[in-house]
C-alpha positions as protocol buffer text, in pm:
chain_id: "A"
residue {
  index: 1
  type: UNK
  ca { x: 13068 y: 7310 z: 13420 }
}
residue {
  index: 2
  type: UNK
  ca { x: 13104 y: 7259 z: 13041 }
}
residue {
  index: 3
  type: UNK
  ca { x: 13395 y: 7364 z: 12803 }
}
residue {
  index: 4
  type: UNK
  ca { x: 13304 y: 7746 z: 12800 }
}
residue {
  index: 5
  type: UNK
  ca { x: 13174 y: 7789 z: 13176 }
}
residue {
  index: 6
  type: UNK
  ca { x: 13551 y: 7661 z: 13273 }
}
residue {
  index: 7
  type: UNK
  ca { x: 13723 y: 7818 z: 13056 }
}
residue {
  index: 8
  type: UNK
  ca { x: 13519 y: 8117 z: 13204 }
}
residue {
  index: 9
  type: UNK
  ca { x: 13610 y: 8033 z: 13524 }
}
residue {
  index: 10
  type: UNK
  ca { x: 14005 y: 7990 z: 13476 }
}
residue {
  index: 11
  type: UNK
  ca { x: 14008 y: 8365 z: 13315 }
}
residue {
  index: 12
  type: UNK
  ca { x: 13875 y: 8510 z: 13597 }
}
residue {
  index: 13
  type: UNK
  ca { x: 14041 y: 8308 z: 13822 }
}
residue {
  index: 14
  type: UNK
  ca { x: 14377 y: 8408 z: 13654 }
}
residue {
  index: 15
  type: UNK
  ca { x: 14241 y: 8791 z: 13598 }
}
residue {
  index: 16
  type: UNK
  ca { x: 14207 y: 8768 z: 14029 }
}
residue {
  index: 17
  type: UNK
  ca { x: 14569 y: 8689 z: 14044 }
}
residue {
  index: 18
  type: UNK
  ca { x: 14662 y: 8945 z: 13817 }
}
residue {
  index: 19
  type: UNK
  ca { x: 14807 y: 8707 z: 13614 }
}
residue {
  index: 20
  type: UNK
  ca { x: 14873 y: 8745 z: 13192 }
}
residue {
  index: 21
  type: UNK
  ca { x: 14817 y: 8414 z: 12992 }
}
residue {
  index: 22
  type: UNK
  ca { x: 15238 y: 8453 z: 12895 }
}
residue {
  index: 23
  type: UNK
  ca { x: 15279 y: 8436 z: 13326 }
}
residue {
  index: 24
  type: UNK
  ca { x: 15034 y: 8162 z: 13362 }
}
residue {
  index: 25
  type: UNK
  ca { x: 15175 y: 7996 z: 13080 }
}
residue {
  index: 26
  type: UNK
  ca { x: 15520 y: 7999 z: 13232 }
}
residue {
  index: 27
  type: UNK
  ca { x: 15465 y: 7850 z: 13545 }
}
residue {
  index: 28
  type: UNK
  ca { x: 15256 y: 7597 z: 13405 }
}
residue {
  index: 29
  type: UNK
  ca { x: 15439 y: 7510 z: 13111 }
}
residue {
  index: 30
  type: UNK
  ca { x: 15227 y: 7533 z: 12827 }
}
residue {
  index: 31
  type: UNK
  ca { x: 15190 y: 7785 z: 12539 }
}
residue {
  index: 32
  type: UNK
  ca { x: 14993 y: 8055 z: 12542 }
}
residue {
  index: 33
  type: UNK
  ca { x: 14794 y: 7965 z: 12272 }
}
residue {
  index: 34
  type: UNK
  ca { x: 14701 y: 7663 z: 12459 }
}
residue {
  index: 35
  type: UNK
  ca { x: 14564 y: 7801 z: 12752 }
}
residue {
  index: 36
  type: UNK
  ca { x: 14384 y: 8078 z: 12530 }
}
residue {
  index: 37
  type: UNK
  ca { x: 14181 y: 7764 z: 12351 }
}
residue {
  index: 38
  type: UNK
  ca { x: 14139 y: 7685 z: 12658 }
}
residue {
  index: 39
  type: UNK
  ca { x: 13984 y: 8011 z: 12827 }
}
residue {
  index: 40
  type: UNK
  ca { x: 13793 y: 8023 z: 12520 }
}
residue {
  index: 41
  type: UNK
  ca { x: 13636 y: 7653 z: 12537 }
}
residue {
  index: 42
  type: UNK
  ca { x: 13835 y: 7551 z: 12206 }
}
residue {
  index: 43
  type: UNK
  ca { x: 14040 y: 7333 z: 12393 }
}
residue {
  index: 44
  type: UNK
  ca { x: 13991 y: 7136 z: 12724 }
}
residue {
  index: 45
  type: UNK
  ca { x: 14310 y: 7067 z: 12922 }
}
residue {
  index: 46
  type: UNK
  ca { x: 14437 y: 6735 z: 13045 }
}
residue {
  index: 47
  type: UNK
  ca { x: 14419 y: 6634 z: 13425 }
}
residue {
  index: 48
  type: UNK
  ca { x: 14806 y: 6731 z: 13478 }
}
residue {
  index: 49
  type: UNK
  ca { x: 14747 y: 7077 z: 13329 }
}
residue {
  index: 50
  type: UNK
  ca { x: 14438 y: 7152 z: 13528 }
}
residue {
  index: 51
  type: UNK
  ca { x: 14646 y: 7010 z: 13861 }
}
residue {
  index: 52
  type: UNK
  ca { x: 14961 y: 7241 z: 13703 }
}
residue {
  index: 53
  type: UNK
  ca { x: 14672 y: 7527 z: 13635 }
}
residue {
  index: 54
  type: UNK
  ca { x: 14529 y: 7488 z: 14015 }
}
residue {
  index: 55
  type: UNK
  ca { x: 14885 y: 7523 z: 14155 }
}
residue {
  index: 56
  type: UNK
  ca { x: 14978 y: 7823 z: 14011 }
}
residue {
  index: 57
  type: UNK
  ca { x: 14644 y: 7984 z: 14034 }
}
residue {
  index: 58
  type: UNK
  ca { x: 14665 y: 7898 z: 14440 }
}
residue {
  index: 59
  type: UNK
  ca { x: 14314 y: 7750 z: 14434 }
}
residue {
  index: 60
  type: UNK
  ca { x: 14167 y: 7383 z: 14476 }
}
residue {
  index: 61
  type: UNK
  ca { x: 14158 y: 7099 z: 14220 }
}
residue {
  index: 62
  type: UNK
  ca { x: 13805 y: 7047 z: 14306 }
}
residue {
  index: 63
  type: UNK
  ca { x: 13750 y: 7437 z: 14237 }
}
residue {
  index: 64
  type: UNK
  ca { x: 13808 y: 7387 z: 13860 }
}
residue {
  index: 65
  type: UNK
  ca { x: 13756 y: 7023 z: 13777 }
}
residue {
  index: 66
  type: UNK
  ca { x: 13431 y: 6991 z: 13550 }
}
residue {
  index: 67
  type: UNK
  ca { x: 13114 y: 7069 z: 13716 }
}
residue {
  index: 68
  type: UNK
  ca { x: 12819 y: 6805 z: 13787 }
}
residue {
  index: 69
  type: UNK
  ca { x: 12746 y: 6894 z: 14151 }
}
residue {
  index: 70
  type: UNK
  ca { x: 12368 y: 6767 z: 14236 }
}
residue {
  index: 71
  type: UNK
  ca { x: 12125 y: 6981 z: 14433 }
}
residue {
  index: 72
  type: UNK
  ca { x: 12182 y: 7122 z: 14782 }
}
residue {
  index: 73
  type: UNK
  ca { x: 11965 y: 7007 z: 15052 }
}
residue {
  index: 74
  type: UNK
  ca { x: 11732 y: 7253 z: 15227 }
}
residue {
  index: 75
  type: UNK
  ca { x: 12006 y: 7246 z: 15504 }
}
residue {
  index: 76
  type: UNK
  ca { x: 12204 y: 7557 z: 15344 }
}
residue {
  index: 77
  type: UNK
  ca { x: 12546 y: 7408 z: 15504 }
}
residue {
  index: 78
  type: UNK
  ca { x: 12466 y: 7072 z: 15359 }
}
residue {
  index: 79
  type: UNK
  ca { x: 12513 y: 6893 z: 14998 }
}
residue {
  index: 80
  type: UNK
  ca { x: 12481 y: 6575 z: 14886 }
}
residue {
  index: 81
  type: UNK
  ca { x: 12716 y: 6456 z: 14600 }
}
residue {
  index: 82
  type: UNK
  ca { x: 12510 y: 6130 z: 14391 }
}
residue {
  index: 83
  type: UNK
  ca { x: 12755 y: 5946 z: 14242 }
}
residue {
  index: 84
  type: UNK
  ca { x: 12615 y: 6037 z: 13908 }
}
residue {
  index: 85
  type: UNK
  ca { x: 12701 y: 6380 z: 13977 }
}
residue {
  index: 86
  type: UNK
  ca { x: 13065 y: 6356 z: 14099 }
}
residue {
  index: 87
  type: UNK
  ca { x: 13295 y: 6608 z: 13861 }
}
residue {
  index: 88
  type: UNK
  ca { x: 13514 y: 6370 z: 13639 }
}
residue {
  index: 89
  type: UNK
  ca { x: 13832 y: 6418 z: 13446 }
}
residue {
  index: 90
  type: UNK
  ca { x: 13956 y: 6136 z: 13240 }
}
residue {
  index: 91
  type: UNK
  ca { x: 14328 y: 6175 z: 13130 }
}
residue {
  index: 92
  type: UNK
  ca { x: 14588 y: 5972 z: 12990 }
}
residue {
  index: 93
  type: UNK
  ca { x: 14501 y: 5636 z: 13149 }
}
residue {
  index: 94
  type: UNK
  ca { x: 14358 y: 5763 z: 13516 }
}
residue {
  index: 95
  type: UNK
  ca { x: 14031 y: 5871 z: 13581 }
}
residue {
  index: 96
  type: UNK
  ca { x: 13985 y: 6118 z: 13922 }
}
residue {
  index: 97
  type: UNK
  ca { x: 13644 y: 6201 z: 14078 }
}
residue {
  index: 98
  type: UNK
  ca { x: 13565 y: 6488 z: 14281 }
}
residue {
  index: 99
  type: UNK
  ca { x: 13399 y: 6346 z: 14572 }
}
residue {
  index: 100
  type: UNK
  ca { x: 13379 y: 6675 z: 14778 }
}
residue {
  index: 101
  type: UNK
  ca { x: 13125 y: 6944 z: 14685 }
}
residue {
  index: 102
  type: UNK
  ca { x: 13225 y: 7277 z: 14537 }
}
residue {
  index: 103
  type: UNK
  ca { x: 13091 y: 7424 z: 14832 }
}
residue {
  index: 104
  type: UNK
  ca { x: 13389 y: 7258 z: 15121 }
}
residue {
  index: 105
  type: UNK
  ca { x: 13654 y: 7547 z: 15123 }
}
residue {
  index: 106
  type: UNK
  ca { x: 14044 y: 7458 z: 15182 }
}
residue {
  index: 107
  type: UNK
  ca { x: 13982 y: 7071 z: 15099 }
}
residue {
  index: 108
  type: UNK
  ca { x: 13964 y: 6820 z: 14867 }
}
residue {
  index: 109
  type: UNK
  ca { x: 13809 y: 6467 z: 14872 }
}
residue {
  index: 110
  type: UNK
  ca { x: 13950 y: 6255 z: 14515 }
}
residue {
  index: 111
  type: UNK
  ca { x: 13940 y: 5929 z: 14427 }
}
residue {
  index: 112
  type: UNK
  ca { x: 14179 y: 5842 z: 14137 }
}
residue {
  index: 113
  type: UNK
  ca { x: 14203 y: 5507 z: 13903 }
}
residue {
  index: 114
  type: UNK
  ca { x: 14498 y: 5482 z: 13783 }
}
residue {
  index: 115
  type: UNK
  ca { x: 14561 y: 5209 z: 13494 }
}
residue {
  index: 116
  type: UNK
  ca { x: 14884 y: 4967 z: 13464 }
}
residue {
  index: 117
  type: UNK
  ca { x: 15185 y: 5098 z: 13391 }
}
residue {
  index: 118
  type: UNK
  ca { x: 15037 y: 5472 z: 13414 }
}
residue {
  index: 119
  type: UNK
  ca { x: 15253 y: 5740 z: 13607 }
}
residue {
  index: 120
  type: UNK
  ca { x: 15123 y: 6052 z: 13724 }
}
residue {
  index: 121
  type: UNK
  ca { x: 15344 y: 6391 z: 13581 }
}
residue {
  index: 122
  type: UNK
  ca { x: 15601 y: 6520 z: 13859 }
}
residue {
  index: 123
  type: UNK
  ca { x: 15476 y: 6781 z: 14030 }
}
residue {
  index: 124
  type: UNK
  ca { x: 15555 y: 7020 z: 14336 }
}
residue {
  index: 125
  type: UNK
  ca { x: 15291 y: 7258 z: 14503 }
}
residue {
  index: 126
  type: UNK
  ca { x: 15416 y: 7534 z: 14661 }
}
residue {
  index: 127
  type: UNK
  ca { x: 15561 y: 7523 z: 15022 }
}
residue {
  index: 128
  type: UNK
  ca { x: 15213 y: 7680 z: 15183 }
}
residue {
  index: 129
  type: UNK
  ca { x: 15178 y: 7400 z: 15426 }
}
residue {
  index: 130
  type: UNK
  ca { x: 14925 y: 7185 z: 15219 }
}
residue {
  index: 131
  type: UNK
  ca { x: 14924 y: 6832 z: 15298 }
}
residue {
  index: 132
  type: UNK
  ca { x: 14792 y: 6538 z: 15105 }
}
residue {
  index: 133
  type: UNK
  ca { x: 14689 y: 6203 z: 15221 }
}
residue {
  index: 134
  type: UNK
  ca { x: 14597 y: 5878 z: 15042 }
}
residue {
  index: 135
  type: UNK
  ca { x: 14449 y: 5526 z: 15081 }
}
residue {
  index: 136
  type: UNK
  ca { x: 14466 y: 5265 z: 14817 }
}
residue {
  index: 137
  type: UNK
  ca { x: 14182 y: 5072 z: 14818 }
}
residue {
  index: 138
  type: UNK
  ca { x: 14261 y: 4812 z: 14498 }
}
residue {
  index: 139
  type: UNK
  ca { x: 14586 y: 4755 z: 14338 }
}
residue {
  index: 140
  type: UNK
  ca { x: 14903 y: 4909 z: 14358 }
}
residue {
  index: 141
  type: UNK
  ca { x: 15094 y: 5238 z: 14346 }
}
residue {
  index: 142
  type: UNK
  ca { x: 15483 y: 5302 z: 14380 }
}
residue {
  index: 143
  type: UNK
  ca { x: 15497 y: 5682 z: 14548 }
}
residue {
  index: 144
  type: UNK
  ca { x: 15815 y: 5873 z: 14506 }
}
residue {
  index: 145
  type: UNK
  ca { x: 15854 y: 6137 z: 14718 }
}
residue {
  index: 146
  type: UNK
  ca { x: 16179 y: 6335 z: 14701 }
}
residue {
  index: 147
  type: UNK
  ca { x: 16340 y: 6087 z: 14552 }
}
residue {
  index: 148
  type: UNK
  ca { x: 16247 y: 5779 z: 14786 }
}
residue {
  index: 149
  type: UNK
  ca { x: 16019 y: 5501 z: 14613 }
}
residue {
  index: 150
  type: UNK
  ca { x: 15768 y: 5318 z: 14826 }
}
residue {
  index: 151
  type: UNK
  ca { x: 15559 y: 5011 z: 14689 }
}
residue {
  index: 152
  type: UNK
  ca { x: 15201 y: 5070 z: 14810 }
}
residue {
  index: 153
  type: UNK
  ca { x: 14933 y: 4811 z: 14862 }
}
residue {
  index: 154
  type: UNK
  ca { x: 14577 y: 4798 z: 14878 }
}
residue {
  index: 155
  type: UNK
  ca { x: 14488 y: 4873 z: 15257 }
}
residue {
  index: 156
  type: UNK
  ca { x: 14790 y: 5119 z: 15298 }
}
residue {
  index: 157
  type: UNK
  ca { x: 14737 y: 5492 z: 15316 }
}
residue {
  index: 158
  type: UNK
  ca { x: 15026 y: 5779 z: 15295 }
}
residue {
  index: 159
  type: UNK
  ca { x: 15088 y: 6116 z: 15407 }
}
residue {
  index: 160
  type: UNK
  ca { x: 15292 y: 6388 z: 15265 }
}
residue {
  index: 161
  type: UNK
  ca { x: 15338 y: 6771 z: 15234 }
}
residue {
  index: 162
  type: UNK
  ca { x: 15278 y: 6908 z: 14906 }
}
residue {
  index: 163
  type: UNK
  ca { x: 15581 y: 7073 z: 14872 }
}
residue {
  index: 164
  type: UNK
  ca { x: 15726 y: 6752 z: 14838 }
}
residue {
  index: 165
  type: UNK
  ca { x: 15877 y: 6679 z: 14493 }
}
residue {
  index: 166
  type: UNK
  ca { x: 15649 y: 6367 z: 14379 }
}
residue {
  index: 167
  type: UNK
  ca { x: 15444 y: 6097 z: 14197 }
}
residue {
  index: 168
  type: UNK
  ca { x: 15317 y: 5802 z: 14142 }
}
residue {
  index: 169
  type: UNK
  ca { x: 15311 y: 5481 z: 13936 }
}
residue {
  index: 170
  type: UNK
  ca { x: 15105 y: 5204 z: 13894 }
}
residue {
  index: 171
  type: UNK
  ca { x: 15293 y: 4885 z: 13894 }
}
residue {
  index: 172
  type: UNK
  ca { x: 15113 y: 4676 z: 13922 }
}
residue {
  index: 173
  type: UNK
  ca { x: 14868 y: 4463 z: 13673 }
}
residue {
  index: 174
  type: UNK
  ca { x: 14528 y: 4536 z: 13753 }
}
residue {
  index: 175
  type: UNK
  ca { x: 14385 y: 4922 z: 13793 }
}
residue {
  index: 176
  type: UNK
  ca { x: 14493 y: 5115 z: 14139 }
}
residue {
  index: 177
  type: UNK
  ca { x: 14220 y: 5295 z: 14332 }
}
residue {
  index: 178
  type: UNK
  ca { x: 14308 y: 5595 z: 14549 }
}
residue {
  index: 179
  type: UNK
  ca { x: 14062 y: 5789 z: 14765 }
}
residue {
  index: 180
  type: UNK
  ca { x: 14320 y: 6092 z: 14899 }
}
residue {
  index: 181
  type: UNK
  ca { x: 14233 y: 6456 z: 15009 }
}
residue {
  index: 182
  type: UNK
  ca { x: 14407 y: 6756 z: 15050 }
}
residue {
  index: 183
  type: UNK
  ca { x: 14449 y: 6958 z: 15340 }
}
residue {
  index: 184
  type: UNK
  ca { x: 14496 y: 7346 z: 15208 }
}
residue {
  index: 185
  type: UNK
  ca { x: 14630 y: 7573 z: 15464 }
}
């Protein structure tokens, strides 16, 4: 989805939740003016603030990351996802991938490259049972959760509810790859 067909998208998205821009832009942390441009397709937000956006609009990262989803299959419960048309986001040193159709409800199949030295913003989803899970496949990432910092390595994979205060780090000297998911409930 370009600029204007997202921006689309987040208005009625907020206008479902009954949500003003002033609310949205409270619990995400952003001006209103901000997430006008961005309704509007002026502006296009930053990984963090569509992960901050997604969160308080109780809906999927995968729902509103840029769309370049590739043709369904004449199986109506099937898609393929080319790698070519994987939604991006590029932001602030890490790159994340949608690898899971728009079509999978309650899920979400990411893989992240995060660059040396890189952290991802805090964040805290709320306590609605979501879970997400990781494996690093290159690199490595130092994971706080709730305070706690563990070093991960390439082969490792995590686990943790979403209502966990965390983020990550990389470390290390060379790029990290993450494929993780979430698990809404």
């Amino acid at each position: 989805m370009g600029m204007t067909s997202q921006g689309k998208l987040l208005r009625k998205l907020r206008k479902d939740k009954s949500l003003t821009l002033s609310q949205l832009a409270s619990e995400v942390g952003r001006s209103v003016g901000y997430l006008s441009q961005i309704e509007r397709g002026i502006s296009y937000p930053q990984l963090k603030d569509l992960v901050a956006i997604s969160v308080a609009l109780d809906v999927s990262l995968a729902t509103i990351l840029p769309d370049a989803e590739g043709p369904k299959t004449n199986d109506p419960g099937t898609t393929v996802l080319h790698e070519g048309g994987r939604r991006r986001l590029a932001s602030e040193g890490i790159l994340t991938e949608a690898l899971t159709p728009t079509s999978v409800p309650n899920f979400d199949f990411m893989k992240s490259v995060i660059a040396p030295g890189i952290s991802t913003q805090f964040k805290q989803s709320p306590n609605d049972g979501s879970m997400e899970i990781g494996y690093i496949v290159s690199g490595s990432l130092e994971l706080m959760l709730n305070g706690e910092k563990t070093l991960l390595k390439a082969g490792d994979s995590y686990s943790y509810r979403r209502s966990s205060i965390h983020y990550s780090t990389n470390t290390g000297t060379e790029d990290a790859v993450i494929i993780w998911c979430v698990l809404y409930s």
